[in-house]
DRENBA-160082 format. One line per field, with one value per residue (C-alpha): residue in one letter; chain; x, y, z. Coordinates in steps of 0.2 Angstrom, whole numbers, plus 5000, padded with zeros to 4 digits. Example, Ala and Ser with C-alpha at 12.3 -4.5 7.8 and 13.67 -1.06 7.14 Angstrom:
BEGIN
type	[A/S]
mol	[A/A]
x	[5062/5068]
y	[4978/4995]
z	[5039/5036]
***
This chain:
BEGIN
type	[X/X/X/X/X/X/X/X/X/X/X/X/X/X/X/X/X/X/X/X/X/X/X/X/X/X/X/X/X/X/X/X/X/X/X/X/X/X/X/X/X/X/X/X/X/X/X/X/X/X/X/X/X/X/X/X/X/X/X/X/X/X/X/X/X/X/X/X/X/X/X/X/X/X/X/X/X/X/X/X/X/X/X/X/X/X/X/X/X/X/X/X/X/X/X/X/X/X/X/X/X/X/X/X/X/X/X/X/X/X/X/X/X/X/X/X/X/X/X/X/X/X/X/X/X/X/X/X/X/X/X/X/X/X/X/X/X/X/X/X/X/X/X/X/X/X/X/X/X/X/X/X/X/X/X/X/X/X/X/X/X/X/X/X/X/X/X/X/X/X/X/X/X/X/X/X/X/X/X/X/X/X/X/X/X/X/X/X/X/X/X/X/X/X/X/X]
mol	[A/A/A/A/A/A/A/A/A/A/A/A/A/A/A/A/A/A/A/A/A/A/A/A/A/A/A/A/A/A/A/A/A/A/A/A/A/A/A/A/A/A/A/A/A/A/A/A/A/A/A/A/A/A/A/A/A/A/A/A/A/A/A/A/A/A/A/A/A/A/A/A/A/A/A/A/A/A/A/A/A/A/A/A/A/A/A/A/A/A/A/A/A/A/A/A/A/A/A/A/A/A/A/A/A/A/A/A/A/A/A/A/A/A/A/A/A/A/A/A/A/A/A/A/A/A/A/A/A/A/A/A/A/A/A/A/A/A/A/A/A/A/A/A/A/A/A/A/A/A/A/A/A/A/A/A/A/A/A/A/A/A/A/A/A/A/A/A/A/A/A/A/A/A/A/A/A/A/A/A/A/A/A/A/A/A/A/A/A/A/A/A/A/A/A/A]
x	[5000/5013/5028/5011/5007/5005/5015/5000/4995/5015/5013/4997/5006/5019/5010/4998/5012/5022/5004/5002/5019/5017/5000/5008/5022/5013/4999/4985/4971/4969/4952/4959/4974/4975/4983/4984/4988/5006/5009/5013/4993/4992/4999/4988/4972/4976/4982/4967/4953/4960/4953/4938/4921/4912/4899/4900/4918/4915/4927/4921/4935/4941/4951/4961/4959/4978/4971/4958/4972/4981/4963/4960/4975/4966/4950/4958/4965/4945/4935/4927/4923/4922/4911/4919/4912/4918/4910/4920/4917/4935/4943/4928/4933/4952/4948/4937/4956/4965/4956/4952/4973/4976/4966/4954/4939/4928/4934/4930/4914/4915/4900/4900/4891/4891/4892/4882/4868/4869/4875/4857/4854/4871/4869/4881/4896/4911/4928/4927/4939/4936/4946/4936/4935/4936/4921/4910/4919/4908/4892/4898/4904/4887/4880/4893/4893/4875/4877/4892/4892/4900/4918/4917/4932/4931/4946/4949/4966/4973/4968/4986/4988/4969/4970/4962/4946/4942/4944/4924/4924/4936/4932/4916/4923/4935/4918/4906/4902/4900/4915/4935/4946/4962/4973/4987/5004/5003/5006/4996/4988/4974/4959/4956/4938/4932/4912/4909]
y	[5000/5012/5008/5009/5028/5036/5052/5060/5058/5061/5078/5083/5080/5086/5102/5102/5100/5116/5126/5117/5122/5143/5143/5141/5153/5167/5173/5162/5162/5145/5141/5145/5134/5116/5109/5091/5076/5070/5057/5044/5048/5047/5028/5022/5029/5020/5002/5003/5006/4989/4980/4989/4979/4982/4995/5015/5026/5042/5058/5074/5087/5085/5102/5102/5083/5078/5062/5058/5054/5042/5035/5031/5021/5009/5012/5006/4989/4986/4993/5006/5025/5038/5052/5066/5083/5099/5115/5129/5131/5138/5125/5112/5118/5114/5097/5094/5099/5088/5072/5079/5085/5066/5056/5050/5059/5042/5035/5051/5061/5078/5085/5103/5104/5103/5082/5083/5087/5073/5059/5057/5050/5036/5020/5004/5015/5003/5017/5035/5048/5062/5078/5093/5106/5100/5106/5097/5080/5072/5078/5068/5053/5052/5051/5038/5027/5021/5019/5008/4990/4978/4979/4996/5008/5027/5038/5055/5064/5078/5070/5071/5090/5093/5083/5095/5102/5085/5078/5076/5066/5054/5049/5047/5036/5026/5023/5018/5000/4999/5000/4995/5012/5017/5031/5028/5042/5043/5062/5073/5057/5047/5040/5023/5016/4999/4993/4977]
z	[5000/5005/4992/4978/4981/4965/4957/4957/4975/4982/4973/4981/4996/4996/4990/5004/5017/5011/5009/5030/5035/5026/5035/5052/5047/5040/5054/5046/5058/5066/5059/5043/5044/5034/5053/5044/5052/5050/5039/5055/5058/5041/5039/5055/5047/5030/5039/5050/5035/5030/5046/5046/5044/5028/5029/5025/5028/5035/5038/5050/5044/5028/5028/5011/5009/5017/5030/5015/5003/5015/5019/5001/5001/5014/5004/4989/4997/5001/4987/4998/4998/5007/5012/5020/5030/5029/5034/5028/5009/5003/5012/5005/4986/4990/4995/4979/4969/4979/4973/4956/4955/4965/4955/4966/4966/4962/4978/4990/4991/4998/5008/5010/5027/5047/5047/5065/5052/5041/5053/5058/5038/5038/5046/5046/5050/5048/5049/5055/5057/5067/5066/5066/5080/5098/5106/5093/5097/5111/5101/5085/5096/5100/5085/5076/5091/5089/5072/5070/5065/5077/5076/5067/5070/5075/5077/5084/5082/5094/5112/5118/5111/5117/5131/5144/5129/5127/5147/5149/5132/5138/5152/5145/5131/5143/5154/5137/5138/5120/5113/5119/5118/5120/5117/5103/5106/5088/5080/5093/5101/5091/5102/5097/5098/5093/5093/5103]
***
């Protein structure tokens, strides 16, 4: 999977990295900012799309499309897809180039809205990969959870770097009998969940 990336996906990464790395140099407001995951997240995200059950593949953040790339990778193994959130429109339309520019746009839907309002329609969640803002974490938790087939997989970066925004939510998740969680030191720390 990882010695198979194409030239087309390496260059859209490496591109999204340097526009990454100006943003945090230049005084980009934080909302703004493409704040991706780093490609040791990345390589964990892909590997574990591969042991995820059958069912639908979900993202809530796309930002500029970085994690989705490496998702894809895992997607391709399976013969998935993947439906992925974002709210801000300019960073929405810079997704929809990345997988047009990376050659993947069959493989990755781009929804251009607040996920907490279309979760309610997706059942038979197998994979999700949450990375959006923090204080809307716990709310999307409970709405994946409940809708996630047995053995289905949800992720959620920046609990080590975010470790006192999301206290509530993880002790809630280290306390929810329906799943088996642990904390990964991964990047900025990945929450690993697991349906039972």
């Amino acid at each position: 999977m990882f010695h198979e990336i194409s030239e087309q996906i390496k260059k859209r990464m490496k591109f999204l990295k340097e526009l990454d790395a100006k943003d945090r140099q230049d005084g980009t407001t934080r909302l703004q900012r493409l704040r991706q995951v780093p490609p040791e997240t990345g390589k964990l995200l892909a590997l574990l799309v591969t042991l995820a059950p059958p069912g639908n593949f979900i993202e809530i953040g796309t930002s500029a499309g970085y994690s989705a790339l490496w998702i894809y990778l895992g997607l391709k193994e399976v013969g998935a897809t993947l439906r992925t959130f974002e709210i801000l429109p300019e960073k929405a339309d810079l997704a929809k180039e990345t997988f047009k520019s990376a050659e993947v746009e069959d493989y990755i839907e781009v929804i251009e809205d607040d996920a907490r309002n279309c979760l309610h329609d997706i059942s038979d969640i197998s994979y999700c990969f949450l990375d959006a803002e923090k204080e809307y974490y716990e709310e999307c938790y409970d709405l994946v959870i409940p809708k996630m087939v047995k053995g289905g997989i949800l992720l959620a970066d920046n609990v080590i770097s975010h470790q006192e925004d999301l206290k509530a939510m993880l002790i809630k998740v280290e306390n929810d009998k329906r799943i088996d969680s642990m904390i990964l030191p991964v990047g900025s720390g990945i929450l690993f969940c697991r349906k039972k």
